[in-house]
C-alpha distance (Angstrom), angle and dihedral (degrees) to the residues before:
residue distance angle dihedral
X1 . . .
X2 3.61 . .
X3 3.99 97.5 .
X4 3.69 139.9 -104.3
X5 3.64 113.6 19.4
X6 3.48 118.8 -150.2
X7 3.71 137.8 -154.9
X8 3.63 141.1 -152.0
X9 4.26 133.3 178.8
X10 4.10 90.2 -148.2
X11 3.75 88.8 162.3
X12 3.79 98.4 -167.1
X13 4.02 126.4 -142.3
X14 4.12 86.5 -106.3
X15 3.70 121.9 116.6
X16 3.83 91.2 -112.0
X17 3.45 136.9 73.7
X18 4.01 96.6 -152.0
X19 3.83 90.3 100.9
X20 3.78 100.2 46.2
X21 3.81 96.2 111.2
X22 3.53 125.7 45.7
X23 3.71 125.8 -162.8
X24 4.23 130.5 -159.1
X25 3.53 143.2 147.5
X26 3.85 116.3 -91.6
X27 3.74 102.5 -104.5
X28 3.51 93.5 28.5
X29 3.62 115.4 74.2
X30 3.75 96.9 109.9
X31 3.71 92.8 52.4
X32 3.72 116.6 4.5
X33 3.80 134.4 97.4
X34 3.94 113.1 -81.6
X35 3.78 128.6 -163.9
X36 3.89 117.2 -148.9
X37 3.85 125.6 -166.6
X38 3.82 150.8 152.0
X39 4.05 92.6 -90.9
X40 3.75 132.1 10.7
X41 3.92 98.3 -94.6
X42 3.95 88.5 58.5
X43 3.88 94.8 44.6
X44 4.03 83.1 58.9
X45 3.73 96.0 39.1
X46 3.44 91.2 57.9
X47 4.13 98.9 43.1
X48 3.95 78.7 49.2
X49 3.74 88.8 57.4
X50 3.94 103.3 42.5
X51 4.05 78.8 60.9
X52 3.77 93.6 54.7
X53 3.95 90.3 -110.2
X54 3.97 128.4 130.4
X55 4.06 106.7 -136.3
X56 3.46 95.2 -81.4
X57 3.98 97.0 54.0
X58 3.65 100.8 -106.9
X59 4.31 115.8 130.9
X60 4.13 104.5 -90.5
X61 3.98 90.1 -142.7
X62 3.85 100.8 49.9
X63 4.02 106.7 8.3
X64 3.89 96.6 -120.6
X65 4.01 124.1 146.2
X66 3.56 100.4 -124.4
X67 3.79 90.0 -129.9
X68 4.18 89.8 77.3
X69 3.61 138.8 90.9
X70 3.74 111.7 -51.2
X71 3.42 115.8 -106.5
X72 3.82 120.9 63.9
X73 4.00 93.1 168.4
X74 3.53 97.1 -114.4
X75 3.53 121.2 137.1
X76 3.73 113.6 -143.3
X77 3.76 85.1 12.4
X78 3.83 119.1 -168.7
X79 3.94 99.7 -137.3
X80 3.85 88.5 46.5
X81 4.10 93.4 -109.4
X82 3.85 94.9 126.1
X83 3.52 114.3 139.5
């Protein structure tokens, strides 16, 4: 995982609320990945998934916490762990 995530309600003047929450990395808000959904939990869920993670920061194509060995087997692996 790329650290702290960080959440905001912006609630935009749109007619939708699929971009009321907005999700980033702390650090990162000028140039990182963000997330945006209807509630909080979707605005990270997404940011998770632009990073190739599930929700709980494990690869979605092999199930591996980033943090172990490289190497998960994967070719064109999210996480960057391809062999």
């Amino acid at each position: 995982m790329r650290g702290k995530i960080v959440t905001k309600n912006v609630r935009p003047p749109i007619p939708t609320t699929q971009f009321d929450w907005s999700a980033y990395f702390d650090g990162m808000e000028e140039s990182g990945p963000y997330g945006w959904g209807s509630t909080e939990i979707a605005a990270i869920k997404e940011l998770m998934m632009t990073q190739g993670l599930t929700a709980d920061g494990k690869c979605l194509e092999c199930g591996r916490d980033p943090s172990e060995a490289r190497g998960c087997g994967v070719g064109g692996c999210p996480i960057g762990e391809d062999l």
